[in-house]
N, CA, C and O atoms as a GROMACS GRO file, in nm:
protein
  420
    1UNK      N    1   5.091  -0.560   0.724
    1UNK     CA    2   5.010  -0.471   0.642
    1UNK      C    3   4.862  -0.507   0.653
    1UNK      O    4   4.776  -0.419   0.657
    2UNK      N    5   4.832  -0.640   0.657
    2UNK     CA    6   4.703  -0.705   0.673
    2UNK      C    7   4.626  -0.622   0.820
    2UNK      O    8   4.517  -0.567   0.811
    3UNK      N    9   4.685  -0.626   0.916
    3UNK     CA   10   4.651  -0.552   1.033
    3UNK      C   11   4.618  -0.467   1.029
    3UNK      O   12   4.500  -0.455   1.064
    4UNK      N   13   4.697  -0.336   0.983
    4UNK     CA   14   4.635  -0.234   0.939
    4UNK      C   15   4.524  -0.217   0.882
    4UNK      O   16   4.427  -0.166   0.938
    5UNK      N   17   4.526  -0.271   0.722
    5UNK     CA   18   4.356  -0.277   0.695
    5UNK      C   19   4.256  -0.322   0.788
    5UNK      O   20   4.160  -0.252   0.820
    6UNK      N   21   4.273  -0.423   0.828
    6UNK     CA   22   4.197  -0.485   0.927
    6UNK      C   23   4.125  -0.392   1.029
    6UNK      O   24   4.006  -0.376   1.056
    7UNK      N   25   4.255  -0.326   1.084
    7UNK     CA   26   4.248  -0.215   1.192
    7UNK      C   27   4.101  -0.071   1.137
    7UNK      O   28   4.007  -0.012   1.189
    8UNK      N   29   4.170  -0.080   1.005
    8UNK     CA   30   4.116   0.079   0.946
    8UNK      C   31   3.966   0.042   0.925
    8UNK      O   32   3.872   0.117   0.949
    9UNK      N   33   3.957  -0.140   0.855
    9UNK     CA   34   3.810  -0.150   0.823
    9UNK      C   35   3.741  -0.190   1.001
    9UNK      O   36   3.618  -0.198   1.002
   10UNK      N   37   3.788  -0.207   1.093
   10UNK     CA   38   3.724  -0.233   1.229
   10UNK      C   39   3.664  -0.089   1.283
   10UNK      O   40   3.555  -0.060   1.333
   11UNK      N   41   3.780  -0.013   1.250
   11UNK     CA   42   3.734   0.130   1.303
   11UNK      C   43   3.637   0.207   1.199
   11UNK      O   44   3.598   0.309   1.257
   12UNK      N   45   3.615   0.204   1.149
   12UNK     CA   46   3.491   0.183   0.994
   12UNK      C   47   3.383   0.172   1.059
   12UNK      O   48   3.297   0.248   1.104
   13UNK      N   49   3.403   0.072   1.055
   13UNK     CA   50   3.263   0.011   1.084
   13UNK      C   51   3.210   0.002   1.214
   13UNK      O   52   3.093  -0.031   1.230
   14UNK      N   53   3.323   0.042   1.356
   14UNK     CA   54   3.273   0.072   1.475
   14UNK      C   55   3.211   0.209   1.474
   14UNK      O   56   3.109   0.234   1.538
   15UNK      N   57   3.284   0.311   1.388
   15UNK     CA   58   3.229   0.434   1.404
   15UNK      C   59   3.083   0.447   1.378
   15UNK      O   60   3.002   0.505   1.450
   16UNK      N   61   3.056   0.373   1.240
   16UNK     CA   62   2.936   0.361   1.158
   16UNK      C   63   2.807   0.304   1.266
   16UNK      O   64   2.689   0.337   1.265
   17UNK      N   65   2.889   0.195   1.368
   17UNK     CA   66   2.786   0.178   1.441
   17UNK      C   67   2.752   0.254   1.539
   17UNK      O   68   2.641   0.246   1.591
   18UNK      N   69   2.839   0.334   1.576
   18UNK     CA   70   2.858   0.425   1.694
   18UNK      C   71   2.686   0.512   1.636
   18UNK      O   72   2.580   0.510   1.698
   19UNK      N   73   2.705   0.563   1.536
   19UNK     CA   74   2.644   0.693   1.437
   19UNK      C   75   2.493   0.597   1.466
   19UNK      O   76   2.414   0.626   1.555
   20UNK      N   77   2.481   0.510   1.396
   20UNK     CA   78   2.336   0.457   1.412
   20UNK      C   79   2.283   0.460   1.523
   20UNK      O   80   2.187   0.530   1.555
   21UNK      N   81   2.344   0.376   1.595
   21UNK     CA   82   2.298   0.384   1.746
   21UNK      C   83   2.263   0.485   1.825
   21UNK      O   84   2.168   0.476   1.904
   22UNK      N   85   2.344   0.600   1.810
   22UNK     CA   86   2.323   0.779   1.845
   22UNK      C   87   2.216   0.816   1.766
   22UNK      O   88   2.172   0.920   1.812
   23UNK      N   89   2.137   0.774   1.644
   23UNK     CA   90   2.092   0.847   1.565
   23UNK      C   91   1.972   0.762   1.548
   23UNK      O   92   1.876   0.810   1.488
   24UNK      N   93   1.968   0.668   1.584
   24UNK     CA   94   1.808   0.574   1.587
   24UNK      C   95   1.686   0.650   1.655
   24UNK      O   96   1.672   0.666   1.777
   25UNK      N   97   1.625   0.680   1.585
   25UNK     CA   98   1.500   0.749   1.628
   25UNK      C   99   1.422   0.671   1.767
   25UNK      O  100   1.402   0.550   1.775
   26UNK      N  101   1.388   0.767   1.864
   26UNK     CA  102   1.318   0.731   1.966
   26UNK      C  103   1.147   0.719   1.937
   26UNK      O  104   1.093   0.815   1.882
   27UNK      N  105   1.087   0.630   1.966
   27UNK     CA  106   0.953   0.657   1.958
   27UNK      C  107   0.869   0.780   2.043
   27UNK      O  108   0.879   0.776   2.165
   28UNK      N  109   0.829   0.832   2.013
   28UNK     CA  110   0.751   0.967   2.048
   28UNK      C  111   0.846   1.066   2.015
   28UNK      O  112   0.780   1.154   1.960
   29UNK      N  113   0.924   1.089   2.017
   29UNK     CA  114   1.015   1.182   1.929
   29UNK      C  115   0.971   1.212   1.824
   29UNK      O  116   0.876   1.163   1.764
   30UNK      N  117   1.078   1.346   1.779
   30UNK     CA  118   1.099   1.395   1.639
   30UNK      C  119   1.185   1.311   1.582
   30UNK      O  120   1.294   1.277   1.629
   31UNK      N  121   1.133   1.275   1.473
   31UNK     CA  122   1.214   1.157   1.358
   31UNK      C  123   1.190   1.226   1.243
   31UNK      O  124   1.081   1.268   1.203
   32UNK      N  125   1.361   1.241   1.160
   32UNK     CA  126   1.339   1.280   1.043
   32UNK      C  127   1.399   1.175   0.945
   32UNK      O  128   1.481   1.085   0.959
   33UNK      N  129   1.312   1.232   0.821
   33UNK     CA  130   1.279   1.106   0.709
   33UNK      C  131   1.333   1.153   0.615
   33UNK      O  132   1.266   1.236   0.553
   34UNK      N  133   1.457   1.126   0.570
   34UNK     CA  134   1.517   1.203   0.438
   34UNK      C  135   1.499   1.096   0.302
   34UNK      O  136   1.576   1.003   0.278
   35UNK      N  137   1.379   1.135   0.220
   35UNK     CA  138   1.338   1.071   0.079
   35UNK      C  139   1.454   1.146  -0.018
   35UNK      O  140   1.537   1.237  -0.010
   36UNK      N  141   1.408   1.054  -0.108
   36UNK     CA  142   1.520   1.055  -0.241
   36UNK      C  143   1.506   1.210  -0.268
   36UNK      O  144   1.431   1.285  -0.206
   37UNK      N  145   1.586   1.246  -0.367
   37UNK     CA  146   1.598   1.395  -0.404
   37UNK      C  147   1.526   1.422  -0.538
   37UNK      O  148   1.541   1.360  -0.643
   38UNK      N  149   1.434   1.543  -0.510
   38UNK     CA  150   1.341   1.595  -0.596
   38UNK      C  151   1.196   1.534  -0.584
   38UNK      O  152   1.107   1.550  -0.668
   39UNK      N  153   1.184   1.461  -0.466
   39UNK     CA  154   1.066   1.425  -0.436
   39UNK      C  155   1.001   1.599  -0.388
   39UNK      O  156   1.061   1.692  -0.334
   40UNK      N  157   0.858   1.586  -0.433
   40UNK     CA  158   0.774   1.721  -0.354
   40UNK      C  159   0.763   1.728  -0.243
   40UNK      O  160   0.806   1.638  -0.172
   41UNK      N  161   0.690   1.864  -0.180
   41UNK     CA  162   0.601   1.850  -0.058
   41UNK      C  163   0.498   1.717  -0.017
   41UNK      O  164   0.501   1.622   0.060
   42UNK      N  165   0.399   1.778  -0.125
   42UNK     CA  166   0.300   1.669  -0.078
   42UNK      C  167   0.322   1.536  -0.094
   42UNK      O  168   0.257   1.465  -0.018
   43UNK      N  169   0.416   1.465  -0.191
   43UNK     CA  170   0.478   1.367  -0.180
   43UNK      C  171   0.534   1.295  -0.040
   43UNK      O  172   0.506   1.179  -0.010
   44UNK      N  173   0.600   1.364   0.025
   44UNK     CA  174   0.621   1.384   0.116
   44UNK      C  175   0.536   1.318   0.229
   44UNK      O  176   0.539   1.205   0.277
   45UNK      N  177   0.424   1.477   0.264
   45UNK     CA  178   0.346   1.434   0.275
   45UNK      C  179   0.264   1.351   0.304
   45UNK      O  180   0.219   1.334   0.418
   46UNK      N  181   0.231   1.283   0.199
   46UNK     CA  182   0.158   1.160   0.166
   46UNK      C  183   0.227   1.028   0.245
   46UNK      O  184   0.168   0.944   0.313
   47UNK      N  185   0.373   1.034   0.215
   47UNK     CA  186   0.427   0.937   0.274
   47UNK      C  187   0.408   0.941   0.408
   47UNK      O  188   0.315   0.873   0.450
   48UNK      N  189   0.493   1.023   0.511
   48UNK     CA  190   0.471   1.070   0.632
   48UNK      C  191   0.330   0.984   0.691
   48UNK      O  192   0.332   0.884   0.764
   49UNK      N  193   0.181   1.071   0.623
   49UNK     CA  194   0.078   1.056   0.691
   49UNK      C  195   0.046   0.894   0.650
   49UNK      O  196   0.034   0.814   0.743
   50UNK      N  197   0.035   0.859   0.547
   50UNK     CA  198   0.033   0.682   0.538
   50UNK      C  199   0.188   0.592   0.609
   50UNK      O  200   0.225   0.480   0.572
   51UNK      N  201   0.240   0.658   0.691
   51UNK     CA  202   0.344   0.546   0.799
   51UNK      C  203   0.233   0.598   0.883
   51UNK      O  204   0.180   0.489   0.904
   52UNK      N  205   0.149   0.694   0.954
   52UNK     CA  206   0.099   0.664   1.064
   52UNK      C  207   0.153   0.833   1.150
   52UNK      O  208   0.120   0.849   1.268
   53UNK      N  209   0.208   0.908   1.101
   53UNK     CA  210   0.254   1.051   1.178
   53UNK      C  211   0.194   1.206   1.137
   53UNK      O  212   0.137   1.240   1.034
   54UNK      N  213   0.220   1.268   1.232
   54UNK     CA  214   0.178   1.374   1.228
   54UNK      C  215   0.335   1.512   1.153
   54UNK      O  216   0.430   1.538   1.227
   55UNK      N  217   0.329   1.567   1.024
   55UNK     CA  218   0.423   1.655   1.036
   55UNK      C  219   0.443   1.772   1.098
   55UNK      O  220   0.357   1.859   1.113
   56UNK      N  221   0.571   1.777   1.139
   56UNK     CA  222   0.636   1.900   1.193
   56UNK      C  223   0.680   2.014   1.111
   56UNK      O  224   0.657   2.133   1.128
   57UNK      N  225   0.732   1.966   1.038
   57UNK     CA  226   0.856   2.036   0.938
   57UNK      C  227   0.895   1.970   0.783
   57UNK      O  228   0.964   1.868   0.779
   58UNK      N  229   0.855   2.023   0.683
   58UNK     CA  230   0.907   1.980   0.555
   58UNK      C  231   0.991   2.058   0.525
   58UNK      O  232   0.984   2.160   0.592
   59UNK      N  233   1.064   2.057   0.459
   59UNK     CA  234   1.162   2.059   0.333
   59UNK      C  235   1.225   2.050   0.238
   59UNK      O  236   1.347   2.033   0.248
   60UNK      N  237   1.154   2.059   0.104
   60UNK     CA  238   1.180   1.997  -0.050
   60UNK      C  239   1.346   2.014  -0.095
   60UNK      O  240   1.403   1.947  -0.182
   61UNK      N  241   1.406   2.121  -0.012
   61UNK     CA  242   1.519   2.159  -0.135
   61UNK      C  243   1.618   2.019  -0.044
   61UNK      O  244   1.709   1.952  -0.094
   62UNK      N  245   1.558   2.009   0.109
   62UNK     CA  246   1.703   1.822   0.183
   62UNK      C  247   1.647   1.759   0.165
   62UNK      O  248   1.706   1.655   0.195
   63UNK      N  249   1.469   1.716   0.099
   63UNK     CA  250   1.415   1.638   0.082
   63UNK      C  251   1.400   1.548   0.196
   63UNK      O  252   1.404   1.426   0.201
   64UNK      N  253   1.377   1.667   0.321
   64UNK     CA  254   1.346   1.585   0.443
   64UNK      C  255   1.209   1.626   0.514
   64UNK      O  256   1.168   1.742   0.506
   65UNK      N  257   1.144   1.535   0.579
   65UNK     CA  258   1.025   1.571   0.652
   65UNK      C  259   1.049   1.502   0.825
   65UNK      O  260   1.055   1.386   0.867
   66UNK      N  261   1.056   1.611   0.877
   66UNK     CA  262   1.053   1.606   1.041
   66UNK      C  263   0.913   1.582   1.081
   66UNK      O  264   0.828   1.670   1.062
   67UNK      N  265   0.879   1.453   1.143
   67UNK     CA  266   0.743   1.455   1.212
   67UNK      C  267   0.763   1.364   1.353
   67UNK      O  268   0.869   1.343   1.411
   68UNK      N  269   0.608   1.307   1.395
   68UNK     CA  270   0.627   1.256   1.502
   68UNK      C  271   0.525   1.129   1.506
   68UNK      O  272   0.404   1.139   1.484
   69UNK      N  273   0.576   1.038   1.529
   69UNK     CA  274   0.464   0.921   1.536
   69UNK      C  275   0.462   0.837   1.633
   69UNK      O  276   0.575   0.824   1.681
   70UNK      N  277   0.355   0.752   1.702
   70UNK     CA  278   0.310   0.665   1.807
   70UNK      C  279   0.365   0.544   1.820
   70UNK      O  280   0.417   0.495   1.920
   71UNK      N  281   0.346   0.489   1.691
   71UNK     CA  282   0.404   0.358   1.707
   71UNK      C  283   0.569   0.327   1.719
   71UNK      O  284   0.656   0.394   1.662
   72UNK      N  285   0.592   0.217   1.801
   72UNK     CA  286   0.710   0.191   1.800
   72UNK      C  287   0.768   0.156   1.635
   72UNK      O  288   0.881   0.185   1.596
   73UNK      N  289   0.678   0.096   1.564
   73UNK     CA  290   0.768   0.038   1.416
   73UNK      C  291   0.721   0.167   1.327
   73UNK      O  292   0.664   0.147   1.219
   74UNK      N  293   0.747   0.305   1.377
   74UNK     CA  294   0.694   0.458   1.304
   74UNK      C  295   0.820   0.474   1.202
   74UNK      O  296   0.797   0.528   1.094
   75UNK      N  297   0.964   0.425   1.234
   75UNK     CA  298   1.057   0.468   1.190
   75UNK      C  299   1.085   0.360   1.066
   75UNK      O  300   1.187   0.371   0.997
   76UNK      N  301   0.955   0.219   1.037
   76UNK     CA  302   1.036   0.135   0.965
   76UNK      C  303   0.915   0.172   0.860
   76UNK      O  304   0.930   0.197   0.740
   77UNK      N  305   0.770   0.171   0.946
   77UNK     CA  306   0.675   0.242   0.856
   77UNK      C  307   0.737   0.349   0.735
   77UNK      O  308   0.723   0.330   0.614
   78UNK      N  309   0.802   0.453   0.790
   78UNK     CA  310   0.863   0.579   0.723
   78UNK      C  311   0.976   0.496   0.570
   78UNK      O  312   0.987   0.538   0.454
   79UNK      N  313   1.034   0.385   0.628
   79UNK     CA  314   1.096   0.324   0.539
   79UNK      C  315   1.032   0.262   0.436
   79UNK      O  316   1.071   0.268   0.320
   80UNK      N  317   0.919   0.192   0.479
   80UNK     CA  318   0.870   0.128   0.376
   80UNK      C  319   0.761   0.253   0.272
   80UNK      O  320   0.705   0.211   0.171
   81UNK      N  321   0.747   0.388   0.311
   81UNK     CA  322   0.676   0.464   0.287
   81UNK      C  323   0.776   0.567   0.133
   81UNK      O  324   0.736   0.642   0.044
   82UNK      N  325   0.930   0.510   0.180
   82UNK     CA  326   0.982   0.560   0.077
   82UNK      C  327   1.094   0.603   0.098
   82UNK      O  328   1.162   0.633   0.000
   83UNK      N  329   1.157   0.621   0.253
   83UNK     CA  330   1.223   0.691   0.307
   83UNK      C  331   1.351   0.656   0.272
   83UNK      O  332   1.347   0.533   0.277
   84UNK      N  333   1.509   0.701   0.225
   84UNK     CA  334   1.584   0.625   0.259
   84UNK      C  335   1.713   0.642   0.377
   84UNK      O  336   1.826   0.594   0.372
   85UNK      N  337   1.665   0.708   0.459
   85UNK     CA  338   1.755   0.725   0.619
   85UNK      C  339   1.640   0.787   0.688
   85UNK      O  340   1.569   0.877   0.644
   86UNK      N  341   1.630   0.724   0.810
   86UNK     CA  342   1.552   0.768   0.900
   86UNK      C  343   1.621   0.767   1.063
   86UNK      O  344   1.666   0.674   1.130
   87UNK      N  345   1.608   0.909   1.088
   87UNK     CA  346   1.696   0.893   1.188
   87UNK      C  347   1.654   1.056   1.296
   87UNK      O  348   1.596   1.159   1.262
   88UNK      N  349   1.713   1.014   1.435
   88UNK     CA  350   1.653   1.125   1.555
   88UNK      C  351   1.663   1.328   1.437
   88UNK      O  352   1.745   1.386   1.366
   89UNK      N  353   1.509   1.356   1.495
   89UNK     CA  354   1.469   1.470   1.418
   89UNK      C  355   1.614   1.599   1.493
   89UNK      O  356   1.688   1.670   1.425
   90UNK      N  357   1.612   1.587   1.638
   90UNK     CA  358   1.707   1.678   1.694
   90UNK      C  359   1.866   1.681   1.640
   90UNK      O  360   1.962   1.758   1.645
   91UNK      N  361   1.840   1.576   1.597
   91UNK     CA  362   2.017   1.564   1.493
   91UNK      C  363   2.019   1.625   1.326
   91UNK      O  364   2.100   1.682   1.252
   92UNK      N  365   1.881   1.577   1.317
   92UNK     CA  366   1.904   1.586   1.180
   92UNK      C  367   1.889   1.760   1.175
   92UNK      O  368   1.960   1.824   1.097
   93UNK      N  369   1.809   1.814   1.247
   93UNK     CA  370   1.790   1.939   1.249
   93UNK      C  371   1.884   2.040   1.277
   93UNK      O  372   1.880   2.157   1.239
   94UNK      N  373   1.990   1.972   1.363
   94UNK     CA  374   2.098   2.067   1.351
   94UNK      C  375   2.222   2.038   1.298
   94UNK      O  376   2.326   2.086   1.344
   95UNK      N  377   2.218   1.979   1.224
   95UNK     CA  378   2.291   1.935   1.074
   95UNK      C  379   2.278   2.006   0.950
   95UNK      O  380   2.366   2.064   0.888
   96UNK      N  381   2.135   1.991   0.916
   96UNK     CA  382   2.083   2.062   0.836
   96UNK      C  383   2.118   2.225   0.816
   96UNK      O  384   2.145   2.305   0.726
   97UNK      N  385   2.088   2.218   1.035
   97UNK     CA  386   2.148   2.395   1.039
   97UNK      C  387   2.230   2.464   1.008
   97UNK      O  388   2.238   2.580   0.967
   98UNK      N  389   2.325   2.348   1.038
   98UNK     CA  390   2.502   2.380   1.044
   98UNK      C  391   2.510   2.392   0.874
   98UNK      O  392   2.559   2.501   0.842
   99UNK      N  393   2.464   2.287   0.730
   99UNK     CA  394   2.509   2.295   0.651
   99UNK      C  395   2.444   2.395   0.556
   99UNK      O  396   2.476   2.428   0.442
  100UNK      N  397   2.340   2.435   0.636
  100UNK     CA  398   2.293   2.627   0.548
  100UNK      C  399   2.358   2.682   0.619
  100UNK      O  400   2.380   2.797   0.582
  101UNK      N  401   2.404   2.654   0.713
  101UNK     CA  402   2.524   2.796   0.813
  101UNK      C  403   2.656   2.772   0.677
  101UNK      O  404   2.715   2.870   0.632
  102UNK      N  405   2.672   2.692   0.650
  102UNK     CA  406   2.792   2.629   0.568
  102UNK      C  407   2.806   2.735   0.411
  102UNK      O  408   2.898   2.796   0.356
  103UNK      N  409   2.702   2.720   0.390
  103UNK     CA  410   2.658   2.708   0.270
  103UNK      C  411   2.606   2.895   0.219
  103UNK      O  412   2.604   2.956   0.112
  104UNK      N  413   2.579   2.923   0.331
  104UNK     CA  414   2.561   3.056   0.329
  104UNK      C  415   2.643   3.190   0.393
  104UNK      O  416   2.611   3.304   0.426
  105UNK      N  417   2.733   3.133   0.392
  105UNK     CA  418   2.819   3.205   0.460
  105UNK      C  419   2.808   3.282   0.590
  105UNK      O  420   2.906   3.343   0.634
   0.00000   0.00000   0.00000
């Protein structure tokens, strides 16, 4: 029985790494920054342009901002700016798509 768990928490946590690794933002890329919920625009914003990037794309109601920045440490900047997942903008964007495709019948 021990195996099994074992098994279920290995495959857990391989998947989980699988996901990061696919989803780690590239430098010069689109990187999106999903902040806590009910944060504003310019909140936003604000954060974004003090990590050091230029925005692409906001969105208050996923509380995400798609932008693009220079530096290689753009994606930890974004973290310390407030962010709490930061991850490739081309994923997050068609996620997002899929779950207003979802959501709206």
């Amino acid at each position: 029985m021990r195996e099994i768990g074992f098994g279920l928490m290995f495959s857990l946590a391989m998947a989980l790494a699988a996901f990061f690794v696919a989803a780690w933002p590239v430098p010069g890329q689109p990187i999106a920054a999903f902040f806590p919920s009910g944060m504003s625009q310019p909140e936003m914003a604000r954060a974004v342009a003090g990590a050091g990037g230029s925005i692409l794309q906001l969105d208050a109601d996923a509380a995400v901002a798609i932008s693009v920045g220079d530096g290689r440490d753009y994606a930890t900047s974004l973290y310390r700016a407030g962010a709490w997942l930061v991850i490739d903008g081309s994923l997050a964007q068609s996620c997002i798509r899929q779950a207003r495709n979802l959501t709206n019948g």
